[in-house]
C-alpha positions as CSV (number, residue, x, y, z in Angstrom):
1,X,21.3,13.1,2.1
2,X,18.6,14.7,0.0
3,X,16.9,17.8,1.5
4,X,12.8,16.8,0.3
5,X,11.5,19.3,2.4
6,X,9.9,21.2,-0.4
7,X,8.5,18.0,-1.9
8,X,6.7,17.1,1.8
9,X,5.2,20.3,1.6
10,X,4.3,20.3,-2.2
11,X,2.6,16.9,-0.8
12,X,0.6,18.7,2.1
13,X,-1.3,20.7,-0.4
14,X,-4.9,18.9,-1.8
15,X,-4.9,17.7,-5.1
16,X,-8.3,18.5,-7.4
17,X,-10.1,15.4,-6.0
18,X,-9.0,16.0,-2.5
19,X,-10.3,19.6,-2.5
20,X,-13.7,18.4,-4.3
21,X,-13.5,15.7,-1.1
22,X,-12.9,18.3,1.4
23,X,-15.7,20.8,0.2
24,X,-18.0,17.9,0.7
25,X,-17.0,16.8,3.9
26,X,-16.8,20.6,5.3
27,X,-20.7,20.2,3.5
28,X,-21.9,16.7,5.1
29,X,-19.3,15.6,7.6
30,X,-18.5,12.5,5.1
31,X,-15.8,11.9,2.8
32,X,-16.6,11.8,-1.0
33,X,-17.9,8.5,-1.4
34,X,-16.5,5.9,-3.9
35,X,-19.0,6.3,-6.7
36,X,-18.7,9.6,-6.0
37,X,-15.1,9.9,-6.7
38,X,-15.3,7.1,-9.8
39,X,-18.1,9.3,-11.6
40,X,-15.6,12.5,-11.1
41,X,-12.4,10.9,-12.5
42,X,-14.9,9.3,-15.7
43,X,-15.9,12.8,-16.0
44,X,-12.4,14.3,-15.9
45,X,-13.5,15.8,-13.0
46,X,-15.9,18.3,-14.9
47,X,-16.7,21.1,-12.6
48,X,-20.0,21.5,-14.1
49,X,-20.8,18.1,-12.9
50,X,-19.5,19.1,-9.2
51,X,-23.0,20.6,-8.2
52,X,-25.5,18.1,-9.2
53,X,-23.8,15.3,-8.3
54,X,-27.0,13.9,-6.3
55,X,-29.5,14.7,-9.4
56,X,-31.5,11.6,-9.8
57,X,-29.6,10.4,-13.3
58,X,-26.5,11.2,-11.8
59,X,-26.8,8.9,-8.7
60,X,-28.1,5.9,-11.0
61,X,-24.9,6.4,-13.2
62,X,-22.8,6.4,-10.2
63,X,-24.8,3.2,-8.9
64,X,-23.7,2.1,-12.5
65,X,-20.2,2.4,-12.0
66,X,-19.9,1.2,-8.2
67,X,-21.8,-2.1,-9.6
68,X,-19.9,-2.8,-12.8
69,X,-16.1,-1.7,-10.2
70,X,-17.9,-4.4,-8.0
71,X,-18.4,-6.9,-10.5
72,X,-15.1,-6.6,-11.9
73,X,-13.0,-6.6,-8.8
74,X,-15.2,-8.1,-6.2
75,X,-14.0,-11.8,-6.2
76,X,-10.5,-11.2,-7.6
77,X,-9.2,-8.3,-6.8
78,X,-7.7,-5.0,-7.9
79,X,-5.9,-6.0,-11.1
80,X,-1.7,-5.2,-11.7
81,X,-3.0,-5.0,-15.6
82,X,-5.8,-2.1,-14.5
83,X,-4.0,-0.2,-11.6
84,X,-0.5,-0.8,-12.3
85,X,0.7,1.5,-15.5
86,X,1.8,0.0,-18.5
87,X,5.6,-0.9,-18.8
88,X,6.4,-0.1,-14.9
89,X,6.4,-2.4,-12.0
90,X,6.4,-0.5,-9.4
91,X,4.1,2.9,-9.0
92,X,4.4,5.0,-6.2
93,X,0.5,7.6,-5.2
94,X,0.1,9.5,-2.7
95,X,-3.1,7.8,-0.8
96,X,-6.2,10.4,-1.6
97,X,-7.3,12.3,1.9
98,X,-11.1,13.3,2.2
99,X,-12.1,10.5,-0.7
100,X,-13.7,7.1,0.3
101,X,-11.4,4.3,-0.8
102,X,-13.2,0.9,0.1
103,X,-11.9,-2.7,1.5
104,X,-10.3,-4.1,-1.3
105,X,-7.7,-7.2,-2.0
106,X,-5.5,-7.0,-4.8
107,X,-3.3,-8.9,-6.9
108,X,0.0,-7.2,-6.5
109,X,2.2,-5.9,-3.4
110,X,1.1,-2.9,-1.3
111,X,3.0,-0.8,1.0
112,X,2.2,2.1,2.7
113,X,4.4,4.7,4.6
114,X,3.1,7.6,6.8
115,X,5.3,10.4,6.1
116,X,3.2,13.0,8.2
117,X,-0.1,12.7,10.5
118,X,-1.8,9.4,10.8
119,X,-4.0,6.9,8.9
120,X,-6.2,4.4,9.8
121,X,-6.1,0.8,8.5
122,X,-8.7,-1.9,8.7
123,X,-8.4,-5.4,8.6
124,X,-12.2,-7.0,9.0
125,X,-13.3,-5.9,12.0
126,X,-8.9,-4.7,13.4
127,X,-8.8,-1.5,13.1
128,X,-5.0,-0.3,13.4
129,X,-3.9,3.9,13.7
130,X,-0.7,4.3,11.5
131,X,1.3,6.9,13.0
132,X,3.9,9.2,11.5
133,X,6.8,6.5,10.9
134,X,4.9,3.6,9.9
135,X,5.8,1.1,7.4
136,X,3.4,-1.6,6.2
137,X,3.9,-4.2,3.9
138,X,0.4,-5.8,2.8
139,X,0.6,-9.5,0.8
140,X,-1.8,-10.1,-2.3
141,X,-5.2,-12.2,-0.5
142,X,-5.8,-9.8,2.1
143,X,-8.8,-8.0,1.8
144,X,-7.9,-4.4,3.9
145,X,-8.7,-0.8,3.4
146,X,-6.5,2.6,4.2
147,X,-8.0,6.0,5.1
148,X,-5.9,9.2,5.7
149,X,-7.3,11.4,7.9
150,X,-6.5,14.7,7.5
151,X,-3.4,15.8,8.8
152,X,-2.0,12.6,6.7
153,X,0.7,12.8,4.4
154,X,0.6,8.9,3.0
155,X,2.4,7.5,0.1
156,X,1.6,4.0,-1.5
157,X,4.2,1.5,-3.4
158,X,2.2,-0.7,-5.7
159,X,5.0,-3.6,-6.6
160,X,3.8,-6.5,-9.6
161,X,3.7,-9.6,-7.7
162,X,6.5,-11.2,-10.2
163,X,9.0,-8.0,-9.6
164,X,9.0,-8.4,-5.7
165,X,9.5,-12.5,-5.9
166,X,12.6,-11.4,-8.2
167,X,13.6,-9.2,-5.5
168,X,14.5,-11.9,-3.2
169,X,14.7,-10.0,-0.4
170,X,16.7,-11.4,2.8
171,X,15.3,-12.6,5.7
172,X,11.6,-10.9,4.4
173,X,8.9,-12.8,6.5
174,X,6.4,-15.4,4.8
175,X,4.0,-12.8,3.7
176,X,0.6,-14.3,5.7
177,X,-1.1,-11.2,7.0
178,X,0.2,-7.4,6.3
179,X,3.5,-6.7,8.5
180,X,3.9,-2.9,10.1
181,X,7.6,-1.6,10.9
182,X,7.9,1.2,13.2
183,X,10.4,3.7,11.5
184,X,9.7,6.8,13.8
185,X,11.2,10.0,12.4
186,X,13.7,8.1,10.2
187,X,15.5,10.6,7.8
188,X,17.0,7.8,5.5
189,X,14.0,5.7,5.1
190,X,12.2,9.0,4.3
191,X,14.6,10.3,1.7
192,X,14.4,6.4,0.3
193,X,10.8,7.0,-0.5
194,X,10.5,10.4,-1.5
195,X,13.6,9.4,-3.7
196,X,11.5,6.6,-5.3
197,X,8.1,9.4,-5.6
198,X,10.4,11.7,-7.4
199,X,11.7,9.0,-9.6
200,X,8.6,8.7,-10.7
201,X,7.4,12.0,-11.2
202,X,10.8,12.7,-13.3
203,X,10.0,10.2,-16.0
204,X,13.7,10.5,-16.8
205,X,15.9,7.7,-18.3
206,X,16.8,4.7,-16.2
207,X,14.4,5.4,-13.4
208,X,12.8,2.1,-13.7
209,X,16.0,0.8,-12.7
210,X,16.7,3.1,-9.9
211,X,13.2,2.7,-8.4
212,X,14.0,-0.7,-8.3
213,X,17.6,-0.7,-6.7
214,X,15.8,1.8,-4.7
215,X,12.9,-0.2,-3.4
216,X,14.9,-3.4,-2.4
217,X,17.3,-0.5,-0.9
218,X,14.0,0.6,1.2
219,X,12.9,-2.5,2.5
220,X,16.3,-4.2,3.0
221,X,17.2,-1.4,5.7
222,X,13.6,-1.3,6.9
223,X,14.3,-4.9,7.9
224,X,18.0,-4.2,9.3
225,X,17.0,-1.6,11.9
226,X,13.5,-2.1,12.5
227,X,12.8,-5.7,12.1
228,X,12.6,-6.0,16.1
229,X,9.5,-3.2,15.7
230,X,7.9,-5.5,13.4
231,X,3.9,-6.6,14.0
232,X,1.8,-8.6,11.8
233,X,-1.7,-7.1,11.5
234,X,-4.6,-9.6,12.0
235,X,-8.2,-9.6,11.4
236,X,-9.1,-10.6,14.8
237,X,-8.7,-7.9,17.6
238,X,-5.8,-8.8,20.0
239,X,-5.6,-6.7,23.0
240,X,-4.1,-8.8,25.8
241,X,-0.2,-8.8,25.2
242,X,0.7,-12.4,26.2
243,X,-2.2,-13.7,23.3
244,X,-0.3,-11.1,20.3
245,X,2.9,-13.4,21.2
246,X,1.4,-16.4,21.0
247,X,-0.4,-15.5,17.7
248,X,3.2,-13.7,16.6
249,X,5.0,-17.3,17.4
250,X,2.5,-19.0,15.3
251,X,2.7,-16.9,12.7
252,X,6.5,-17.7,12.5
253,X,5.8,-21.2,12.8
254,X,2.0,-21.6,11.3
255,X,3.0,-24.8,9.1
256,X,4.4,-27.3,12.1
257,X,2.7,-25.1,15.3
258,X,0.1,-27.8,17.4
259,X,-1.5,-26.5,20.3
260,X,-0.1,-28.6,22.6
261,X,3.5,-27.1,21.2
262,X,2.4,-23.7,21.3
263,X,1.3,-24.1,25.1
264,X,4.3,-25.7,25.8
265,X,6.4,-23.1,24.1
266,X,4.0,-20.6,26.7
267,X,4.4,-22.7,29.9
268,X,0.3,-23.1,29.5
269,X,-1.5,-26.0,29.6
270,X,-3.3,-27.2,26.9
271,X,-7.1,-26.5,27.7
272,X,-6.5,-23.7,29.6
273,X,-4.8,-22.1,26.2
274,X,-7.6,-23.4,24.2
275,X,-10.4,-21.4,26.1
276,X,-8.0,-18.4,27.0
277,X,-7.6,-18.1,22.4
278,X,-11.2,-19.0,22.1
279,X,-12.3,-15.8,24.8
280,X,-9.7,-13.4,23.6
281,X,-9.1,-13.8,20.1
282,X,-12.8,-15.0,19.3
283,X,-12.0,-17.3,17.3
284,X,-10.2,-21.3,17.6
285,X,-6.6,-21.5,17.5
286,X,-7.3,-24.6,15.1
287,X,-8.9,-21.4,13.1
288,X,-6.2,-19.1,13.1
289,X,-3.9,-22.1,12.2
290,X,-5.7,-22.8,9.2
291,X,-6.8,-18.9,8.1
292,X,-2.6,-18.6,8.3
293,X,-2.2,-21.6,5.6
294,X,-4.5,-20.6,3.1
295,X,-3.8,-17.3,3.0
296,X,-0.2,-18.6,2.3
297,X,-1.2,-21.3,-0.2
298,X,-3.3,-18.4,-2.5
299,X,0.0,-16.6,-2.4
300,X,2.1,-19.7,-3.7
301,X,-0.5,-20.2,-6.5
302,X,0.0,-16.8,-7.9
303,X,4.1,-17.3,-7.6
304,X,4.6,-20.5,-8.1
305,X,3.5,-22.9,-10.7
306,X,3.4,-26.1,-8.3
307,X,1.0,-29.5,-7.9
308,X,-1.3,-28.9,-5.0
309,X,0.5,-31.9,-3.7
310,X,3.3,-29.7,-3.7
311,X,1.7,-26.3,-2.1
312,X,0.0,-28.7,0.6
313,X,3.6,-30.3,1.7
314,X,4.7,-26.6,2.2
315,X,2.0,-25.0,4.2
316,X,1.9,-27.9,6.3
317,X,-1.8,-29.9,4.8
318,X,-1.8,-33.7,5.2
319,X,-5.2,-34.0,3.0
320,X,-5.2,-32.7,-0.4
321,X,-9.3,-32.9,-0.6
322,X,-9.5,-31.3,2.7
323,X,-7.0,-28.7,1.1
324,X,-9.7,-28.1,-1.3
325,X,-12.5,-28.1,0.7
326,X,-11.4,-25.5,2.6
327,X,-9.8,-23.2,0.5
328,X,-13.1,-23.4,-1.9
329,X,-14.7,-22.7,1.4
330,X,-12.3,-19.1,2.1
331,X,-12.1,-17.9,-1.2
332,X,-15.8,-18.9,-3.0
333,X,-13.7,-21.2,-5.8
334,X,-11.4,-24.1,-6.1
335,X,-7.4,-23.4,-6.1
336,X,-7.0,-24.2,-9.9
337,X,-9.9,-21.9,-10.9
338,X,-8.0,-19.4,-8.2
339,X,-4.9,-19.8,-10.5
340,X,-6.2,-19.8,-13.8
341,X,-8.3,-16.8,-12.5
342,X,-4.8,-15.1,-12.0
343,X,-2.8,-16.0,-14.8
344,X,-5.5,-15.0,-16.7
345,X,-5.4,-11.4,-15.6
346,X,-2.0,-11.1,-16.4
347,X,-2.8,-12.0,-20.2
């Protein structure tokens, strides 16, 4: 096995933008803010620029950019054509400390693993700590955001939607919410990753192959040994233990589950379980239920090129019109302007 102990440490050090972030939060207590950060990187990250970053035309220009990022991404997403490079489908960053990156969606696969310190990762109003160890997996409509603190050493996998489908990995979960793994201090799924970062810094021949063998390596074993570690992460707070099974259960079974089967499965009776979700989850199981479908019928209509007829049979909707309805309802537009949306952004 690989010794990448000099490559953790090489990743320990602050990059340019980092360093910039980290002068201004030693300065304000805050990290550099997103327009901040945007305006550096369209400016090369001019150090003349670095001191009046808050002059009046300067903060319009920035307002400029956060609006036009905002327009462009807002309603669909971070782009695979925009933040995926040319020519590779799978890009491997390390996730920026003491910069701002906000709640975002995005049309591709994410995963995250915390080789050193901790991150933070929000779902709505979850909010999740990452330790050292941690694997997520994040699907393509949820809208999430990462922050490494500063003892984090955090490296992201950015995978195109149509190179993970081809992956076929065994036994992978339906996709609904982002899944965590627990990997603790792991020194083969480490070297896997770093192996896959230095790939990609090598730019030497055939590493598009080997980062992919490498990848479905990566996750394969992550599933093998740690699958019984394995949490979805859900944008309503779940404290009580008993509730995250129930909502775990329906997650595995989100197309058939009733409440009346669910509190049978639970020994509870029907009511009680209705009021109990209501109280602790905040929110209906009916809504849970349904937030589970159509989070899985946006991903089918980016992978697959089915009827709705079709996509309704296999999330488990009796109504197409009520299909409709309520996915217009969740996303702010219909699921073939959703679609055509997509494949237009892969053009």
């Amino acid at each position: 096995m690989a010794d990448y102990t000099r490559l953790v440490e090489e990743l320990r050090q602050l990059n340019p933008y980092e360093r910039v972030g980290k002068d201004f939060y030693d300065q304000t207590g805050s990290p550099l803010r997103h327009g901040q950060y945007l305006y550096l990187a369209k400016h090369r990250l001019n150090p003349k620029l670095l001191s009046t970053m808050n002059n009046p035309s300067a903060l319009r220009e920035q307002g400029q950019i956060v609006a036009a990022f905002h327009e462009r991404y807002g309603k669909t997403g971070l782009t695979e054509s925009d933040f995926i490079s040319p020519g590779c489908d799978i890009e491997v960053e390390q996730l920026l400390r003491y910069v701002e990156i906000p709640t975002h969606s995005h049309e591709f696969i994410e995963c995250a693993f915390v080789l050193r310190g901790s991150c933070i990762h929000r779902i709505d109003e979850s909010e999740v700590v990452q330790r050292e160890g941690s694997f997520i997996m994040v699907p393509v409509p949820v809208r999430h955001q990462l922050i490494a603190l500063d003892d984090a050493v955090c490296l992201t996998i950015k995978i195109r939607l149509s190179l993970f489908v081809k992956m076929s990995i065994p036994h992978l979960p339906a996709m609904v919410y982002p899944l965590s793994f627990q990997c603790g201090q792991d020194p083969a799924t480490e070297s896997m990753l770093l192996f896959l970062y230095e790939q990609q810094q090598s730019r030497l021949p055939y590493r598009k192959e080997l980062m992919e063998s490498a990848l479905t390596c990566l996750i394969t074993y992550i599933l093998q040994k740690y699958r019984d570690t394995m949490q979805p992460l859900y944008n309503i707070p779940i404290r009580d233990q008993r509730l995250l099974d129930m909502v775990n259960y329906m997650y595995d079974n989100y197309r058939t589950i009733t409440l009346h089967s669910l509190a049978s499965h639970f020994h509870y009776n029907d009511s009680y379980l209705s009021r109990m979700f209501q109280e602790q989850a905040g929110r209906s199981f009916s809504a849970t239920v349904k937030d589970f479908k159509l989070r899985k019928a946006a991903e089918l209509l980016k992978t697959e090129n089915w009827k709705l007829e079709q996509i309704c049979e296999e999330i488990g909707y009796k109504d197409t019109r009520q299909f409709i309805r309520s996915f217009k309802a969740m996303f702010g537009m219909t699921p073939d302007k959703f679609r055509k949306r997509n494949q237009e952004s892969l053009q």
